[in-house]
C-alpha positions, 0 to 999 in steps of 0.5 A: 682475309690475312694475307702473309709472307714469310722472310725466307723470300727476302734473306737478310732484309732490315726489318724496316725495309721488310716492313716498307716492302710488304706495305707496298704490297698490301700484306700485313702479316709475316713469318720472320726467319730466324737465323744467325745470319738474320736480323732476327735470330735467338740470340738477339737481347731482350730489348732488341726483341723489343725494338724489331716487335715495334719495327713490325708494328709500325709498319702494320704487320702482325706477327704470325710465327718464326722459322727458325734452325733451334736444335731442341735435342742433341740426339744421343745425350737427350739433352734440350736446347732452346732459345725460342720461347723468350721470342714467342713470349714476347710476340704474344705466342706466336707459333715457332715451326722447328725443322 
């Protein structure tokens, strides 16, 4: 059995010491949050994406998805925003819950 958590519970940790912590704990997937005030967010460049994938991967971890604050629509001009598929394409399509 996969046990995950997600890095709601711990705002604003680098990812290796997310890793070190969920290690001590013997879980080995994680949902990252993503937000402006993260160290994963959206606007992170590819080879930063690239860089906290392999931060996870050295300390074990599977991705299993994102919890990100990624408006898709405006509302009244319908128009669609996004910046979430880069990051799923580069964690191999995880699942991205939008709230």
């Amino acid at each position: 059995m996969i046990f995950g958590v997600s890095t709601l519970g711990c705002p604003g940790l680098p990812l290796p010491e997310v890793g070190a912590l969920l290690r001590r704990h013997r879980v080995s997937a994680v949902q990252l949050r993503c937000a402006a005030d993260e160290p994963v967010h959206v606007g992170l460049s590819p080879s930063a994406r690239r860089r906290a994938r392999e931060q996870l991967e050295s300390a074990g971890l599977t991705l299993l998805g994102l919890a990100t604050y990624v408006q898709l629509s405006s509302g009244a001009d319908g128009r669609r925003r996004t910046g979430v598929p880069p990051w799923c394409r580069d964690a191999a399509a995880c699942r991205a819950p939008r709230f």
